[in-house]
C-alpha positions as CSV (number, residue, x, y, z in Angstrom):
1,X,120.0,49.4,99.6
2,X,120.2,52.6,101.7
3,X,123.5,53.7,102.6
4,X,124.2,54.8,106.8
5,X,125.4,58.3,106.5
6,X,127.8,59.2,109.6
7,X,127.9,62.1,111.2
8,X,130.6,64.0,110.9
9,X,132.7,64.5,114.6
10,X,134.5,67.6,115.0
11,X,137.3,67.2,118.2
12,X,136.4,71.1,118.9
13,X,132.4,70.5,119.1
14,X,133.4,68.2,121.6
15,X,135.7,69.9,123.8
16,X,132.9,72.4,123.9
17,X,130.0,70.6,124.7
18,X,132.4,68.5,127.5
19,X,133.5,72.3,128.6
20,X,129.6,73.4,128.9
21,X,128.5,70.7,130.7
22,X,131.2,70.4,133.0
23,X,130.3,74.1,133.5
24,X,126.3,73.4,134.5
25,X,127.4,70.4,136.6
26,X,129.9,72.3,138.9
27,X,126.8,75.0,139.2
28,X,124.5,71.8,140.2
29,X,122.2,71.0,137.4
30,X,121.6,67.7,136.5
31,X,122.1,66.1,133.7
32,X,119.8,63.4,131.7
33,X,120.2,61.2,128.7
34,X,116.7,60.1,126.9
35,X,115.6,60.0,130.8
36,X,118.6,58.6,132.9
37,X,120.5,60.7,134.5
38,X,124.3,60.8,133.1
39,X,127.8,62.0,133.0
40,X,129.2,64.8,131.0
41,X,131.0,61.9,129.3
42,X,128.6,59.7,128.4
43,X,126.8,62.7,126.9
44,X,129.4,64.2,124.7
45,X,129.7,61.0,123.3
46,X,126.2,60.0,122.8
47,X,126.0,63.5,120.7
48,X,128.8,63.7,119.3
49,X,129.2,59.7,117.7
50,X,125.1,59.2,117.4
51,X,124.5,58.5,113.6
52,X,121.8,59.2,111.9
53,X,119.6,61.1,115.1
54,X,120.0,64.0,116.9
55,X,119.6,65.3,120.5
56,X,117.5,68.0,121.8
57,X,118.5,70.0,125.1
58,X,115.2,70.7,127.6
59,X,116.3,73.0,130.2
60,X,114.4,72.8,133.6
61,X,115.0,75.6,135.3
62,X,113.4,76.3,139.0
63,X,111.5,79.4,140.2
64,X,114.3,82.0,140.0
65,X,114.9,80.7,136.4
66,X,118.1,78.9,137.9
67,X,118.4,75.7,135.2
68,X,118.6,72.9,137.3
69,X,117.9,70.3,135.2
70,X,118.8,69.4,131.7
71,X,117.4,66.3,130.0
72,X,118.9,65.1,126.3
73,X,116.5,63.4,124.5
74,X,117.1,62.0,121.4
75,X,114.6,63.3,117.9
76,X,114.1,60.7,115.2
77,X,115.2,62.2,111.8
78,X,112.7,60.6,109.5
């Protein structure tokens, strides 16, 4: 029987990541999770407590190279 492994949560990761996105909201980029758009919240937990996948960042960024966008989308670890 395979055993889960669990990722390991560190408090400070999270305060970061919350600190960052909170950061790119207040300049106006949006935020997505695996296509919905989402809170800071709801992300930093998804990333943070997600076992056994990970979540890569796609910035979108406009014509001026202003990110206005940035999708989370989650990358099976096979």
């Amino acid at each position: 029987m395979r055993k889960k492994k669990h990722k390991y949560y560190n408090p400070a990761d999270a305060r970061a990541l919350f600190r960052e996105l909170r950061g790119y909201e207040r300049e106006g980029t949006q935020l997505f999770l695996d296509g919905y758009p989402c809170g800071t919240e709801d992300i930093v937990n998804a990333c943070m407590f997600a076992e056994e996948q990970v979540y890569m960042r796609d910035f979108i960024s406009d014509d001026k190279e202003k990110i206005k966008r940035i999708n989370f989308v989650k990358v099976d670890q096979k």
